[in-house]
Backbone as a ProteinNet text record, in pm:
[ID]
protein_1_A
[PRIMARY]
XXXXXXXXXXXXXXXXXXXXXXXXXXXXXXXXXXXXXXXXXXXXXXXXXXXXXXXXXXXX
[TERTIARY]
-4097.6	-4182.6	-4170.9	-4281.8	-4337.2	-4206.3	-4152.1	-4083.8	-4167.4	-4172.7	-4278.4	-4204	-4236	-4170.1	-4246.5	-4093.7	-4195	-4280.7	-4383.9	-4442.4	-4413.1	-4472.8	-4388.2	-4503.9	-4499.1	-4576	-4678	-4789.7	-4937.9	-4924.1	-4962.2	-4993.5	-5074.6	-5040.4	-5149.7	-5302.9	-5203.9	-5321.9	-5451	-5406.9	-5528.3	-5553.9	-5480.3	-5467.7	-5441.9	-5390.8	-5340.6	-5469.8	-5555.6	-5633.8	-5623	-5506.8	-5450.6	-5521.6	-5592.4	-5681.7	-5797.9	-5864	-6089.3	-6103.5	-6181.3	-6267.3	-6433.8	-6456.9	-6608.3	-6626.1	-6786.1	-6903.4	-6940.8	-6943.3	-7024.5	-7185.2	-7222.8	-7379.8	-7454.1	-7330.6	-7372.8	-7359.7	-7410.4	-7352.5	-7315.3	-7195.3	-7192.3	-7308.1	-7260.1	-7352.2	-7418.9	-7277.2	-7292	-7396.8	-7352.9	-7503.3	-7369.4	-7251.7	-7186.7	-7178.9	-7136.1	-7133.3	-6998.8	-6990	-6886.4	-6807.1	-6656.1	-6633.9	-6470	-6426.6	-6328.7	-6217.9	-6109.5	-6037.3	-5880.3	-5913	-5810	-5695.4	-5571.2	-5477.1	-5433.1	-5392.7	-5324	-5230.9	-5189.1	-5093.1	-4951.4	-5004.1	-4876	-4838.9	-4868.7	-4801.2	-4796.7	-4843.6	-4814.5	-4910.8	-5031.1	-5080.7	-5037.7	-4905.2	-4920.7	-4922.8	-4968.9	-5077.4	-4976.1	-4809	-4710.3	-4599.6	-4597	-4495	-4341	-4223.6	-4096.2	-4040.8	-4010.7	-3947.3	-3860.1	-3919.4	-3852.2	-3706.2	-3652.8	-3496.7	-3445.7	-3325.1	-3324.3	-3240.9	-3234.1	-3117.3	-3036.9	-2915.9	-2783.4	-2735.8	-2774.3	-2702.7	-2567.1	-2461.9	-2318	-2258.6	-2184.1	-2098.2	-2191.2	-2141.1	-2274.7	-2415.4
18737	18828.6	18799.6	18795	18732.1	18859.3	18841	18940	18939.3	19087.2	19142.5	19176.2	19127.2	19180	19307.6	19419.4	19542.6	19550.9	19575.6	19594.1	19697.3	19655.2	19754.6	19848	19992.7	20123.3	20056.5	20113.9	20076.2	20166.7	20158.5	20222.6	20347.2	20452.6	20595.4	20593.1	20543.4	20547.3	20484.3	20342.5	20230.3	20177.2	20222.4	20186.5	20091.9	19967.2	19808.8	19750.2	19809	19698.9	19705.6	19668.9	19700.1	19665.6	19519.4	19493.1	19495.5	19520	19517	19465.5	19428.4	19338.1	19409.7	19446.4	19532.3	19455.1	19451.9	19367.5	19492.1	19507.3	19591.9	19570.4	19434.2	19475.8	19383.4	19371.4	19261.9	19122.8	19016.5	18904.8	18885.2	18729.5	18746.4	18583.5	18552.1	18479.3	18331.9	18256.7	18190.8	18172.8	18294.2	18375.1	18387.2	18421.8	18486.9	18636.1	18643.6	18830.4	18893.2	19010.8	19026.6	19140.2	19114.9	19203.9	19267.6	19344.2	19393.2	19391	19373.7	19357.8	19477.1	19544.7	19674	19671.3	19699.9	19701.4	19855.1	19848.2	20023.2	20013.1	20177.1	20207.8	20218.1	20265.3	20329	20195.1	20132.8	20007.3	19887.2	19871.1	19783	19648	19647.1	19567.8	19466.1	19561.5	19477.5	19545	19653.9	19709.4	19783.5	19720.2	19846.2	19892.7	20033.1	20119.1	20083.2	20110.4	20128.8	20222	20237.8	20381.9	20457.8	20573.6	20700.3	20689.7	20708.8	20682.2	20826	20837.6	20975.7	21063	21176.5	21253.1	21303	21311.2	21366.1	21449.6	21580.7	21690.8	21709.2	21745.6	21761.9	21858.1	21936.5	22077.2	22185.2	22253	22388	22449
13199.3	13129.4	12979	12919.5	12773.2	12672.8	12602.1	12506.8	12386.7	12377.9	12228.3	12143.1	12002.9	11896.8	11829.2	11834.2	11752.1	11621.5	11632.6	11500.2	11428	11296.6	11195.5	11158.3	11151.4	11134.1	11023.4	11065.4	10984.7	10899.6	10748.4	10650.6	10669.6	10706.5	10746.3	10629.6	10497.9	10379.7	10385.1	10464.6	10453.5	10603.5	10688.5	10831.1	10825.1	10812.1	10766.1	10725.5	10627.6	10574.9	10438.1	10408.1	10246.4	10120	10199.6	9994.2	10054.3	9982.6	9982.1	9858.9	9888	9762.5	9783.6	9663.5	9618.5	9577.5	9605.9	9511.8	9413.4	9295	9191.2	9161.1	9214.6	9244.5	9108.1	9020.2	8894.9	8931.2	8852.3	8799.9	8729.2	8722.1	8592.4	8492.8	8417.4	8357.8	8424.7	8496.2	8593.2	8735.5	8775.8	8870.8	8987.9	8982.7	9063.8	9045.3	9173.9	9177	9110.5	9056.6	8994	9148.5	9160.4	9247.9	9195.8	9286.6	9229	9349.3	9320.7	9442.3	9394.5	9529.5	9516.1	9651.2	9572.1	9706.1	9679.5	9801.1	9879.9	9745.6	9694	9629.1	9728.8	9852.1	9901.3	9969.8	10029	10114	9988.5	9894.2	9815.9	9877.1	9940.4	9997.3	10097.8	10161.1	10285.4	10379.5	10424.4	10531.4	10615.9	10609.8	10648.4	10610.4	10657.5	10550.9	10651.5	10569.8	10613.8	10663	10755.3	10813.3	10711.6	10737.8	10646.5	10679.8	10538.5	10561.6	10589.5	10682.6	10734.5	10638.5	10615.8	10506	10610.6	10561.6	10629.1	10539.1	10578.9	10537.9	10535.6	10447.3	10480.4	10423.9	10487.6	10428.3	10467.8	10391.6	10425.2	10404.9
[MASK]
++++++++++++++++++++++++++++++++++++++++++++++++++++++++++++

């Protein structure tokens, strides 16, 4: 039987599609399109987050 490696939790923010690239609809002088390319704040553009580190309460 094939062994799977676990994947690591998808970004809730961007669902793992961390960068987009927009067209803004201009050119520029050349006669290319001008676009803009944005990555996730919260995953840092790579589409998954790290498991929450756990707190351990101690004393009272």
């Amino acid at each position: 039987m094939p062994q799977h490696t676990p994947t690591a939790p998808v970004c809730r923010d961007c669902d793992g599609f961390a960068t987009a690239t927009i067209t803004t609809g201009t050119r520029h002088a050349d006669g290319t399109r001008a676009t803009l390319h944005v990555t996730c704040p919260t995953c840092k553009g790579t589409g998954h987050t790290t498991p929450a580190t756990t707190r351990v309460r101690a004393g009272k």
